[in-house]
TORZARO-781193 format. One record per residue (C-alpha): residue number from 1; x, y, z negated. Coordinates in Angstrom, 1 decimal, decimal comma, always signed. Each point is the difference from the previous one (the first is absolute). Layout:
<pts>
{pt NUM; {X; Y; Z}}
...
</pts>
This chain:
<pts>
{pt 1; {-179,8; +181,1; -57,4}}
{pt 2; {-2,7; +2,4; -0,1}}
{pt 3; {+0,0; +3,3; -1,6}}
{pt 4; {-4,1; -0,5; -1,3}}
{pt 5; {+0,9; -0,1; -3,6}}
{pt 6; {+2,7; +1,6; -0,5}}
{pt 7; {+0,1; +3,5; -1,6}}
{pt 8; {+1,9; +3,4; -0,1}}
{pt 9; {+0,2; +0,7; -3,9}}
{pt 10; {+1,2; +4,0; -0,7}}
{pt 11; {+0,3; +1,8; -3,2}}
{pt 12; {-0,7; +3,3; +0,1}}
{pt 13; {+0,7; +3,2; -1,9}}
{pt 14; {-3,6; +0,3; -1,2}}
{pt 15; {+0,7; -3,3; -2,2}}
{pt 16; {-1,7; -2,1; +1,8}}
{pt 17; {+0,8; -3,3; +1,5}}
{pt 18; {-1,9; -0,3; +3,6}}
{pt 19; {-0,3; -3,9; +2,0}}
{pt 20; {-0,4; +0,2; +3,9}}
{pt 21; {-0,9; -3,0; +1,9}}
{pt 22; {+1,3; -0,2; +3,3}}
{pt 23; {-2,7; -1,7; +2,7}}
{pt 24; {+1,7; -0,5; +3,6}}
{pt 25; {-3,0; +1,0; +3,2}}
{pt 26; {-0,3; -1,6; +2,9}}
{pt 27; {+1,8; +2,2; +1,9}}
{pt 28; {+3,4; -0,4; -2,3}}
{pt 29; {-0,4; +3,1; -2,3}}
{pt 30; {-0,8; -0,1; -3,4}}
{pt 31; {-2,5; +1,7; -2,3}}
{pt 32; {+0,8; +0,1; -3,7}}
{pt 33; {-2,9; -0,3; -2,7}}
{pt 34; {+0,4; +1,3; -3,5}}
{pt 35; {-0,3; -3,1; -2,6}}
{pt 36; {+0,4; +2,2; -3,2}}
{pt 37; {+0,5; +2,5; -1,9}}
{pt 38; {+1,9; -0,3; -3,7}}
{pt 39; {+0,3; +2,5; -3,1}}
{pt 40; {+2,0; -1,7; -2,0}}
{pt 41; {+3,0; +2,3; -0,2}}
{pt 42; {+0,5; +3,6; -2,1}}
{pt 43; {+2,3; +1,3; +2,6}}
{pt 44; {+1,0; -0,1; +3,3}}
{pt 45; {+0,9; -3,3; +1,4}}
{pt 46; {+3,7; -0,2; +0,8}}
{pt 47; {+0,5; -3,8; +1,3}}
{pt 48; {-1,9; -2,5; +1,2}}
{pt 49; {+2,0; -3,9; +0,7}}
{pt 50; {-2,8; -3,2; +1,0}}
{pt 51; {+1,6; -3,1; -1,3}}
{pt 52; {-1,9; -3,1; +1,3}}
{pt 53; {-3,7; +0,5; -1,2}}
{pt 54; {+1,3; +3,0; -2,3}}
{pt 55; {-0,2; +3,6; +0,0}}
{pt 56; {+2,1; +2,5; -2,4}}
{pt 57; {-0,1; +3,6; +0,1}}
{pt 58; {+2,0; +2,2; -2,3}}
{pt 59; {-0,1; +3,5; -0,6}}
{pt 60; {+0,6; +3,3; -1,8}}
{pt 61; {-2,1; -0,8; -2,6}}
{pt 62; {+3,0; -3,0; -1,0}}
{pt 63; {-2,2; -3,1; +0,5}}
{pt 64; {-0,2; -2,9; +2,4}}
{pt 65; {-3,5; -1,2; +0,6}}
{pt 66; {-0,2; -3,6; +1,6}}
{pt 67; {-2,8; -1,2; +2,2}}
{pt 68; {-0,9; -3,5; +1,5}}
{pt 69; {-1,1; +1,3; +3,7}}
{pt 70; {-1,5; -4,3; +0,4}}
{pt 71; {-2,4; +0,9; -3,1}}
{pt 72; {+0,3; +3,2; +0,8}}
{pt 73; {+0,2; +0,5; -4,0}}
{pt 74; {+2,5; +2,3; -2,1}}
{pt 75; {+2,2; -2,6; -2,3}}
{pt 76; {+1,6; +3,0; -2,4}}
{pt 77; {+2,1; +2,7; -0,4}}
{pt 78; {+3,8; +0,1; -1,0}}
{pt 79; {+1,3; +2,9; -1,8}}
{pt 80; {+4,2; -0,7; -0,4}}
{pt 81; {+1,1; +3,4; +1,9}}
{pt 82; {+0,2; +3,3; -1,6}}
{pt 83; {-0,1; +2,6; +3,0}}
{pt 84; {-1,7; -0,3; +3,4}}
{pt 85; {+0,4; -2,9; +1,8}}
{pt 86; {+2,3; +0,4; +3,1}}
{pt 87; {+0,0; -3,6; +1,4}}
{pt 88; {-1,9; -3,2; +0,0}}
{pt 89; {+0,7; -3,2; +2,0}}
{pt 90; {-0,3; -3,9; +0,4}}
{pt 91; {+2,5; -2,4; +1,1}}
{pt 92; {-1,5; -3,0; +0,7}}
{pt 93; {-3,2; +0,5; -1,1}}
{pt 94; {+1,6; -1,4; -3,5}}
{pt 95; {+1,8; +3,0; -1,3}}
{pt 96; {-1,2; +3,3; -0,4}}
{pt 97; {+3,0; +2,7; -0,2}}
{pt 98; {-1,1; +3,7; -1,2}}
{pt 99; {+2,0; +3,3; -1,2}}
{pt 100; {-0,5; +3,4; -1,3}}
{pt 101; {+1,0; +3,2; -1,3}}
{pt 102; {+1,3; -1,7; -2,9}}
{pt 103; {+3,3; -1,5; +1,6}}
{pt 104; {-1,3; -3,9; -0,1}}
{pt 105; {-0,8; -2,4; +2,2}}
{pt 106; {-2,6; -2,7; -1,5}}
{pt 107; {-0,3; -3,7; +1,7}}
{pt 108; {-3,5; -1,5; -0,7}}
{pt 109; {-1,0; -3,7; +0,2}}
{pt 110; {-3,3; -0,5; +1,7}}
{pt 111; {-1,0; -2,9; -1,9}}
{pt 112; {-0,9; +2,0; -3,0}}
{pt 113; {+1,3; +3,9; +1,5}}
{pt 114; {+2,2; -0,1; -3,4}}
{pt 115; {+3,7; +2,1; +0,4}}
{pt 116; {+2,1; -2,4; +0,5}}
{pt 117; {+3,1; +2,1; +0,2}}
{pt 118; {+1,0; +4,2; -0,5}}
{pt 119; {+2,9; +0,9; +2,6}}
{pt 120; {+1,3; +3,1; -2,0}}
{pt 121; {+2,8; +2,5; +1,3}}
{pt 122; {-1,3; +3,1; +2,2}}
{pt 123; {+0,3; +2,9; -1,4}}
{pt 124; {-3,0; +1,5; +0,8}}
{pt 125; {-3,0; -0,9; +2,1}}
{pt 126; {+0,8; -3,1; +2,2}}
{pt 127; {-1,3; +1,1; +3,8}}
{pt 128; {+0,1; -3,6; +1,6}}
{pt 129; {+0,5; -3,8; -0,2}}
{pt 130; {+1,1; -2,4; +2,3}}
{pt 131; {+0,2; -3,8; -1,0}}
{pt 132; {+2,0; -2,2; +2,8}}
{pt 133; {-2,0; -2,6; +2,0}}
{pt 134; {+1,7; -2,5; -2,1}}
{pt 135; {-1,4; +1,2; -3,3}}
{pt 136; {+3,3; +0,0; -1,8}}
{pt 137; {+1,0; +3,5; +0,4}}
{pt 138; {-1,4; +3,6; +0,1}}
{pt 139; {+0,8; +3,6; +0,7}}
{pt 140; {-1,3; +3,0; -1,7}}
{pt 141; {+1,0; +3,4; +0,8}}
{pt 142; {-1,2; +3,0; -2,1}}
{pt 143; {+0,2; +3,6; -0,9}}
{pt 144; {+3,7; -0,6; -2,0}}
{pt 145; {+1,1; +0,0; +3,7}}
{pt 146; {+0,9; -3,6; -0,2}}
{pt 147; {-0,3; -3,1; +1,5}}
{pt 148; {-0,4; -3,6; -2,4}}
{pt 149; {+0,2; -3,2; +0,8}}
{pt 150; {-1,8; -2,5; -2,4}}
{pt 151; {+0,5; -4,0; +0,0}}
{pt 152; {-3,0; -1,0; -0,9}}
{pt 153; {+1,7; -3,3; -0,7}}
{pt 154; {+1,0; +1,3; -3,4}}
{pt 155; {-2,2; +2,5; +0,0}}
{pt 156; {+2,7; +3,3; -0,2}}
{pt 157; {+1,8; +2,4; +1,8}}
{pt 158; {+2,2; -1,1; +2,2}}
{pt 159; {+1,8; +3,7; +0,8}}
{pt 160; {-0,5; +3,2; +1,0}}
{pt 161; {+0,8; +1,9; +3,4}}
{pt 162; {+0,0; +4,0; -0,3}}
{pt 163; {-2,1; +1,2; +2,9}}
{pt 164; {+1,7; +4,2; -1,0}}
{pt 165; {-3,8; +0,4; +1,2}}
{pt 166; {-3,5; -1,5; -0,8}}
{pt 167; {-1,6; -2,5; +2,3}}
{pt 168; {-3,6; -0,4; +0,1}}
{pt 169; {-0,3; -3,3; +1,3}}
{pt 170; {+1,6; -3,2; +0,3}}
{pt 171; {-1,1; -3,3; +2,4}}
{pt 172; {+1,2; -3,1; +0,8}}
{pt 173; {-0,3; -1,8; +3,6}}
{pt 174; {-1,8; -2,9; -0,2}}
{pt 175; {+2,9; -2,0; +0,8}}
{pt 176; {+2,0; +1,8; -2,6}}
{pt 177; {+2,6; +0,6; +2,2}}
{pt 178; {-0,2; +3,8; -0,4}}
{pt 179; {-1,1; +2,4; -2,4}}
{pt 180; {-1,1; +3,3; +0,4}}
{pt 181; {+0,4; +3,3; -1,6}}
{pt 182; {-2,6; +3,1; +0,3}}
{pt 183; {+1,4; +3,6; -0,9}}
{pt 184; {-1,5; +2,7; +0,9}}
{pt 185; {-0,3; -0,2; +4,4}}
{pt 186; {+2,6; -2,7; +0,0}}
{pt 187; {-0,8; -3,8; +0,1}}
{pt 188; {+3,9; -2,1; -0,9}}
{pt 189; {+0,4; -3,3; +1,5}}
{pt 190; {+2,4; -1,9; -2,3}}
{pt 191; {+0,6; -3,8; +1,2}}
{pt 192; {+0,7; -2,4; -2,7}}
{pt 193; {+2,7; -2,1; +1,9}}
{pt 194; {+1,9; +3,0; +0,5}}
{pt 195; {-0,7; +2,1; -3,1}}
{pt 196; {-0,3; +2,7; +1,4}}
{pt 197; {-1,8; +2,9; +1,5}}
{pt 198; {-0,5; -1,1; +3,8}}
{pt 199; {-2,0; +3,5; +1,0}}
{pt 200; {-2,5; +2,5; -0,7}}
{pt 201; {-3,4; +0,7; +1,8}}
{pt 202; {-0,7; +4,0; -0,5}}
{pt 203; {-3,7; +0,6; +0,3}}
{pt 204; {+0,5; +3,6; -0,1}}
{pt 205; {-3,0; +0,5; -2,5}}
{pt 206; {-0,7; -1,5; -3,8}}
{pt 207; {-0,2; -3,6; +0,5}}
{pt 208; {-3,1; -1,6; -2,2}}
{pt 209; {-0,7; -3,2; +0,8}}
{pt 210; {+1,8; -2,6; +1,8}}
{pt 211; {-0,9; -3,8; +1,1}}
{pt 212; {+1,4; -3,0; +1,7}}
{pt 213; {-1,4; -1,1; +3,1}}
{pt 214; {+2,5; -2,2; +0,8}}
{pt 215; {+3,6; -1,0; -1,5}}
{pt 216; {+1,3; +2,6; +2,1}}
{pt 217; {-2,9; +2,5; +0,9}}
{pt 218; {-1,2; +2,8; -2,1}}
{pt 219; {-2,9; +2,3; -0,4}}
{pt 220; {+0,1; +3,0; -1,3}}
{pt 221; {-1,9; +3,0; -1,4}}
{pt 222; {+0,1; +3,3; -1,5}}
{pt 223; {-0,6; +3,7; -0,9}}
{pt 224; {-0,6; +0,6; +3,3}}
{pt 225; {-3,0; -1,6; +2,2}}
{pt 226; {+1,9; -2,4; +2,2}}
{pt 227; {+1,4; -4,0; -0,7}}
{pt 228; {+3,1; -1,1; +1,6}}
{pt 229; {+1,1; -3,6; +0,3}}
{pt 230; {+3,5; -0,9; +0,3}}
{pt 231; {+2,5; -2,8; +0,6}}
{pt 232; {+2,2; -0,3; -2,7}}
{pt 233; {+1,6; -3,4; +0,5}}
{pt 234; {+2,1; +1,8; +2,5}}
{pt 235; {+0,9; +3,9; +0,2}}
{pt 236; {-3,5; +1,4; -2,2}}
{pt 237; {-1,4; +1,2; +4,0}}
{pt 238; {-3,5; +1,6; -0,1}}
{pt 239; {-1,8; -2,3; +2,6}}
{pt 240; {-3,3; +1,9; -0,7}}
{pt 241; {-2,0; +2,9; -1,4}}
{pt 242; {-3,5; +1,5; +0,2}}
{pt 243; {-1,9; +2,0; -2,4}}
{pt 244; {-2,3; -1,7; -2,3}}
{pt 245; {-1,6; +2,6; -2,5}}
{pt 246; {-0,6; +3,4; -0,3}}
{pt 247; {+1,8; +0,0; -3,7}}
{pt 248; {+3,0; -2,0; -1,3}}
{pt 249; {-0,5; -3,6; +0,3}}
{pt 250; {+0,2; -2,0; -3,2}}
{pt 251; {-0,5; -3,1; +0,3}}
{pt 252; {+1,1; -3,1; +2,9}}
{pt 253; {-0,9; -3,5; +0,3}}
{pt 254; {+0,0; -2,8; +2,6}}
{pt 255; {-3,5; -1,9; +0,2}}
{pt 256; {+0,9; -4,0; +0,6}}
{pt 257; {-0,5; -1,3; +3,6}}
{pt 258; {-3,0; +0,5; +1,2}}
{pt 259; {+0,2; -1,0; +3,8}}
{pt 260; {+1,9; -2,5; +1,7}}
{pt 261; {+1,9; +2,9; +2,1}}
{pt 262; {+3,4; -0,3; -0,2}}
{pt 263; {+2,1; +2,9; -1,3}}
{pt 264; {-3,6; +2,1; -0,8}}
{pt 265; {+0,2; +1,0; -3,8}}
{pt 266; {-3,3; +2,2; -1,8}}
{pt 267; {+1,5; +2,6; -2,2}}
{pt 268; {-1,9; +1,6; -2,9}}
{pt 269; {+1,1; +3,8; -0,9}}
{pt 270; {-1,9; +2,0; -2,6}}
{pt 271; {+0,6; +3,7; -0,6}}
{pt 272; {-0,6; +2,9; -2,9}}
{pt 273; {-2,6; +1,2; +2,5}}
{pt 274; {-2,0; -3,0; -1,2}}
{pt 275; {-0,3; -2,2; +3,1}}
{pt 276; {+1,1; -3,7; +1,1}}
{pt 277; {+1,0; -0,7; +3,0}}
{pt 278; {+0,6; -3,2; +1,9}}
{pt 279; {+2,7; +0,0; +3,5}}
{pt 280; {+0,7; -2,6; +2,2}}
{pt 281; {+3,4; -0,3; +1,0}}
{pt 282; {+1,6; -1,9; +2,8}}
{pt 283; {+3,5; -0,9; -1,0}}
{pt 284; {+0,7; -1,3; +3,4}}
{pt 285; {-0,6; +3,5; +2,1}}
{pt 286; {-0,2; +2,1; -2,7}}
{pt 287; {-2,4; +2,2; +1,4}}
{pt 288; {-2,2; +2,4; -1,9}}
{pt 289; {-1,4; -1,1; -3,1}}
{pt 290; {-3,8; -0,6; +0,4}}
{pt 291; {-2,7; +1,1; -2,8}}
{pt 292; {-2,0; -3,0; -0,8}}
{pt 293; {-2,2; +1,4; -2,8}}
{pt 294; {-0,1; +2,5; -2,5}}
{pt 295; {-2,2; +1,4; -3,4}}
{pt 296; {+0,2; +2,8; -1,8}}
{pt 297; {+0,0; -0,3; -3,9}}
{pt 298; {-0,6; +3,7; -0,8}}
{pt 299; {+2,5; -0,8; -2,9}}
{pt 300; {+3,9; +0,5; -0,2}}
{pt 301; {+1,8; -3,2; +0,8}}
{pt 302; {+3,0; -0,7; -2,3}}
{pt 303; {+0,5; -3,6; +0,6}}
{pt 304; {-0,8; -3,0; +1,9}}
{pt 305; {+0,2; -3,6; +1,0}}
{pt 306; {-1,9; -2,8; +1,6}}
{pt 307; {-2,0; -3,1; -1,5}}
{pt 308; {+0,0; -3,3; +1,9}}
{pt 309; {-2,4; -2,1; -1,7}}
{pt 310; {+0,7; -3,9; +0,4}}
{pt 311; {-3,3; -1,1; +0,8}}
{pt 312; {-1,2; +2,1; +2,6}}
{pt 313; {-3,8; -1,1; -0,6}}
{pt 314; {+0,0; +2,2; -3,5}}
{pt 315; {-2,0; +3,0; +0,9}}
{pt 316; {+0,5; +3,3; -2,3}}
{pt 317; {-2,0; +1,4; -2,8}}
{pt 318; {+0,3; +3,1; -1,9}}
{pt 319; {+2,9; +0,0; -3,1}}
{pt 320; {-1,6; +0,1; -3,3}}
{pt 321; {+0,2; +3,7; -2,1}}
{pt 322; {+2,0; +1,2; -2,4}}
{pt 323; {-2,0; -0,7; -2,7}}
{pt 324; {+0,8; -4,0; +0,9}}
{pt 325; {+3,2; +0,0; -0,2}}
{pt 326; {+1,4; -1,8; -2,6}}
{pt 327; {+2,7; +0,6; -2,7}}
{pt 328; {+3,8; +0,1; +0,8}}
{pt 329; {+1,4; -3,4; +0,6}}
{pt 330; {-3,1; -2,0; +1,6}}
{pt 331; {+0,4; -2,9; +1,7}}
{pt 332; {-1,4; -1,1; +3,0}}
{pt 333; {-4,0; -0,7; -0,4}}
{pt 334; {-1,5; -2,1; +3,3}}
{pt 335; {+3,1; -2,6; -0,3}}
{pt 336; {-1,0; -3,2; -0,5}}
{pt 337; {+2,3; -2,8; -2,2}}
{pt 338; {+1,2; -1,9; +2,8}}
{pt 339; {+0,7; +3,2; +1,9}}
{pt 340; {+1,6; +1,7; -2,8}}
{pt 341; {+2,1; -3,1; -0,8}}
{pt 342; {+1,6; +0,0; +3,0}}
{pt 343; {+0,8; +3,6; +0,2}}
{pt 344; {+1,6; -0,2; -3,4}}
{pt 345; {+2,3; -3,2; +1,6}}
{pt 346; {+0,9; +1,8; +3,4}}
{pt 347; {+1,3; +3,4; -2,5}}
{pt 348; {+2,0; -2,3; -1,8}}
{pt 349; {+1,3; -1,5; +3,0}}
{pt 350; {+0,9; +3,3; +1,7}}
{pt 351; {+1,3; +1,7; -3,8}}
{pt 352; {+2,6; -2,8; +0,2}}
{pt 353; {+0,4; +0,3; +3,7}}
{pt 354; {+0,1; +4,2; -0,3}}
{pt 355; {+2,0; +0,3; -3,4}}
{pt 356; {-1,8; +2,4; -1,8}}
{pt 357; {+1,3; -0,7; -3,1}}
{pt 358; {-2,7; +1,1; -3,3}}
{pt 359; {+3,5; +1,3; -2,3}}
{pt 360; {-0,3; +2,9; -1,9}}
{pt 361; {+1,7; +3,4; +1,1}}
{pt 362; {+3,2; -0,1; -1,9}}
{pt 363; {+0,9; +3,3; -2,2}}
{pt 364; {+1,3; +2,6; +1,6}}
{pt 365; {+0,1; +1,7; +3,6}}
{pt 366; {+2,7; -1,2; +2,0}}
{pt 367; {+2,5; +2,7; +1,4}}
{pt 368; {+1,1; +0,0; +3,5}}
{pt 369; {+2,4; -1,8; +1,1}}
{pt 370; {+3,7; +1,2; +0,5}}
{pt 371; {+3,5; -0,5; +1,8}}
{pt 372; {+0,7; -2,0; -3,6}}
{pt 373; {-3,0; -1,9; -0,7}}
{pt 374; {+0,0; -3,8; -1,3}}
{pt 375; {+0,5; -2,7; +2,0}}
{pt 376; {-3,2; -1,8; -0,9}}
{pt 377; {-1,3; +3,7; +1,8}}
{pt 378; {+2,2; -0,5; +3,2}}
{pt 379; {-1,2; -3,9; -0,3}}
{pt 380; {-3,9; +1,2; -0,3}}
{pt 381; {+0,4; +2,2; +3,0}}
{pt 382; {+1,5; -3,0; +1,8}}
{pt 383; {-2,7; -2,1; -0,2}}
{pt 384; {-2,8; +2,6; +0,9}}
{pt 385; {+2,1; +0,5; +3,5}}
{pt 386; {+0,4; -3,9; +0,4}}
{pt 387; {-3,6; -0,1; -0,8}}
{pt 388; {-1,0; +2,4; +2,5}}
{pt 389; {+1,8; -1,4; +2,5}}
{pt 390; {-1,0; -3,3; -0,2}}
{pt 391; {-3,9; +0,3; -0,3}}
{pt 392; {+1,0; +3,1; +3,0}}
{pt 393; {+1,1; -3,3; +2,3}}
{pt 394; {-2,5; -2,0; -1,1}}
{pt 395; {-2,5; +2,5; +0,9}}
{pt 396; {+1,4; +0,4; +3,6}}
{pt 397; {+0,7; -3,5; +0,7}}
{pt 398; {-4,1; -0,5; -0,7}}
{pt 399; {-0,7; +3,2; +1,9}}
{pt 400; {+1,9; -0,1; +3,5}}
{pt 401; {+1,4; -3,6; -0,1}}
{pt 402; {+3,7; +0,8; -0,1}}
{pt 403; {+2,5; -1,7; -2,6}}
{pt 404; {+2,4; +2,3; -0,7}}
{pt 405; {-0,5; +4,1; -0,1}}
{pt 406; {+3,5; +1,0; -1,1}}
{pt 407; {+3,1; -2,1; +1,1}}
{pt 408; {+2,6; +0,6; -2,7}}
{pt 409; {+3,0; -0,2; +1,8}}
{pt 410; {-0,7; +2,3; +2,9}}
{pt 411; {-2,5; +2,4; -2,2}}
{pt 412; {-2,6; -0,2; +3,1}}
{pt 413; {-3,1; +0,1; -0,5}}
{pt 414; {-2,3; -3,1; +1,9}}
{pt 415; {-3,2; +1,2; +2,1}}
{pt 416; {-3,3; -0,4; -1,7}}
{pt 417; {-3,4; +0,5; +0,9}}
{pt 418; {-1,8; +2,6; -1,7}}
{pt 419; {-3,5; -1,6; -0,5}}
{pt 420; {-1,5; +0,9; +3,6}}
{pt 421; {+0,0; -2,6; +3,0}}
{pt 422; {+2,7; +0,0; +2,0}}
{pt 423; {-1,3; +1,9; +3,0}}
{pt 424; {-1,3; +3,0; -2,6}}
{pt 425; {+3,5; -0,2; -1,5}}
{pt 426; {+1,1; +0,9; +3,9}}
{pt 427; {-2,0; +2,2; +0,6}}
{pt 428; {+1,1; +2,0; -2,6}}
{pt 429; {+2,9; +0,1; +0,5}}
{pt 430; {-0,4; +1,0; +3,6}}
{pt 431; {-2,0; +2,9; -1,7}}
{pt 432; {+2,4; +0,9; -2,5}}
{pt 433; {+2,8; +0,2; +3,1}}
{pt 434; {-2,0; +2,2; +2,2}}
{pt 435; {-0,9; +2,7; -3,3}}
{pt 436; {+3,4; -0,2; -0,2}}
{pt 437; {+1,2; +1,2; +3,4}}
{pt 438; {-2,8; +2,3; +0,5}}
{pt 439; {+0,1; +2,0; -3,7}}
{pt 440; {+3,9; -0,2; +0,2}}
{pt 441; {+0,3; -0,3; -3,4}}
{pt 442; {-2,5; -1,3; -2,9}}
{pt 443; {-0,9; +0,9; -4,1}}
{pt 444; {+2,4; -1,7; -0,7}}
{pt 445; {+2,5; +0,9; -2,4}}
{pt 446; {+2,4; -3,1; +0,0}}
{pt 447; {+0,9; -1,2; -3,8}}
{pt 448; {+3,5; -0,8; +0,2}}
{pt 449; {+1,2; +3,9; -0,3}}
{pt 450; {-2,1; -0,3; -3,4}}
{pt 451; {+1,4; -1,1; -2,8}}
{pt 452; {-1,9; -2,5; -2,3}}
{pt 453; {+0,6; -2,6; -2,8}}
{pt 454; {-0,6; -3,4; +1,0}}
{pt 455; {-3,3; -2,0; -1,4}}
</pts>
């Protein structure tokens, strides 16, 4: 796939939202194009999340404002937070999950962008979301220092895990095998087979964005100037680092194959000193990073991520201005019957596939669980683990091909592949060994001397 339509989007501190196609040369590197330029919010944009043909940005001023980046028209605004908005994301391209300063977590439809469900229980601002590649669970951590897992199933709290300390981010792999935990320099591995911490990467500065490149390789960025990437389907190892920016870096994505190299991968990094950047990366040799492209926004980036339009034909054209925008609530505009029609059947299919139930919140928080809660509790947290665990080997059968990842009568643990061929997987590992032997020892503070309640 080509990279000729597809575009960098960034908010920025300035409140503006700022599109940046990305054109490949002839020669391999890549010039990027500004599309447009959007007003629309009151404050600084704090989250971006592209959803299909959708954009949504929210920010400090409380509001979500939706876009459709095919029509390249602004379908409304939603207004159900009160407080900044501190995260905004898709699964699927049906869903749209955001939270705020004001403790909830609000699931959208995107046949009519109504609130379908309010996930209530932080107390105080909610700092990140994570829903499962299945769809049927999520995990929130926030400023109350606590972890919550939601089954969106029924649409409630499943329980609570005290963290004793904030985390600021939360991710899933794309298998759902593991989940990670950000706090402060630390990045926890916890495996869901195992429940348990497995180990933790230190990246010896503020850690402030994180992405998958594979089930088992990470990139990561922070205060400082430089992005590591590490293996954490095995130890956490840093196979590689290089610096990037001359600020913090803020933002990390992975641009979709764009060349029929194996084991080459483009990364997209954005920093508060207002450029993107674009790095080709050989996972087989895993050789300095080269710099395919760059532009300077002269604004402060706060947030990014990536549009992949479907037909790759559709060129861009500016956004409309704020004045255009319509009231809260819009639908969709340049959606014709037949279209719409079947959008409205496949959300029905995947609500009853996903199990995002539409019930009201019932009265009343919901303490934290204790040594003598009810058994329909214990039973609750039951079927989240089985849950996880099941849709967690489901994941890695489609992933590396094995049937079984946890045998459980010996308790061992089946090799997988972590989402690179087979000779990258290799070579990686004969990477990983040599840092090793050379360095002595690694970053790597190993989890089982910390103690931690089980997911």
């Amino acid at each position: 796939m080509g990279t000729g339509n597809i575009e960098v989007i960034v908010g920025t501190s300035e409140e503006y939202l700022l599109g940046y196609k990305i054109r490949t040369k002839k020669d391999g590197h890549v010039e990027l194009s500004q599309t447009f330029a959007d007003h629309s919010h009151m404050g600084s944009v704090r989250q971006v999340a592209v959803g299909g043909k959708f954009l949504v940005s929210g920010a400090s001023d409380e509001t979500l404002r939706i876009f459709n980046l095919d029509s390249r028209t602004a379908v409304g605004t939603i207004m159900e937070h009160q407080g900044t908005i501190t995260h905004v994301s898709f699964h699927k391209s049906k869903y749209l999950f955001s939270a705020a300063e004001d403790g909830n977590i609000c699931i959208y439809s995107r046949r009519n962008w109504k609130c379908d469900k309010t996930l209530k229980g932080h107390k105080g601002m909610v700092l990140d979301v994570s829903v499962h590649p299945s769809g049927k669970l999520a995990l929130s951590v926030g400023q109350d220092a606590t972890m919550r897992t939601w089954n969106l199933i029924k649409g409630r709290k499943a329980y609570i895990t005290n963290l004793k300390t904030a985390a600021h981010g939360v991710y899933w792999s794309p298998s759902g095998m593991h989940y990670l935990i950000v706090r402060g320099s630390c990045v926890e591995v916890y495996e869901v087979a195992v429940a348990k911490l497995v180990h933790t990467v230190d990246f010896k500065q503020q850690v402030t964005t994180l992405v998958f490149i594979t089930d088992g390789l990470i990139a990561v960025g922070g205060e400082g100037h430089n992005i590591c990437l590490y293996d954490v389907s095995d130890s956490g190892t840093e196979l590689l680092q290089w610096e990037a920016h001359k600020m913090r870096v803020k933002c990390l994505g992975v641009l979709p194959e764009a060349t029929a190299t194996p084991g080459l991968i483009r990364l997209v990094s954005a920093s508060s000193d207002g450029t993107i950047k674009i790095w080709a990366i050989d996972l087989l040799s895993l050789s300095s990073p080269k710099l395919m492209g760059e532009v300077n926004t002269s604004c402060r980036i706060t947030c990014m991520d990536i549009y992949v339009p479907l037909d790759t034909s559709t060129s861009a054209s500016p956004l409309v201005t704020t004045e255009d925008i319509p009231s809260s609530g819009g639908e969709e505009d340049d959606v014709d019957e037949e279209e719409e029609a079947d959008e409205e059947e496949e959300a029905d299919d995947d609500e009853e596939e996903e199990g995002v139930e539409n019930e009201e919140e019932e009265a009343g928080e919901e303490e934290e669980p204790d040594d003598d809660e009810g058994e329909e509790d214990q039973q609750e947290k039951a079927n989240v683990v089985q849950l996880l665990n099941k849709f967690s080997r489901k994941a890695s059968e489609k992933e590396s091909g094995e049937e079984e990842v946890l045998d459980e009568t010996s308790g061992k643990k089946s090799k997988r592949q972590n989402g690179t061929t087979q000779a990258s997987q290799n070579m990686l590992k004969r990477k990983r060994n040599k840092k090793q032997k050379s360095k002595g020892k690694g970053a790597i503070a190993e989890g089982s001397n910390r103690k931690k309640k089980k997911l």
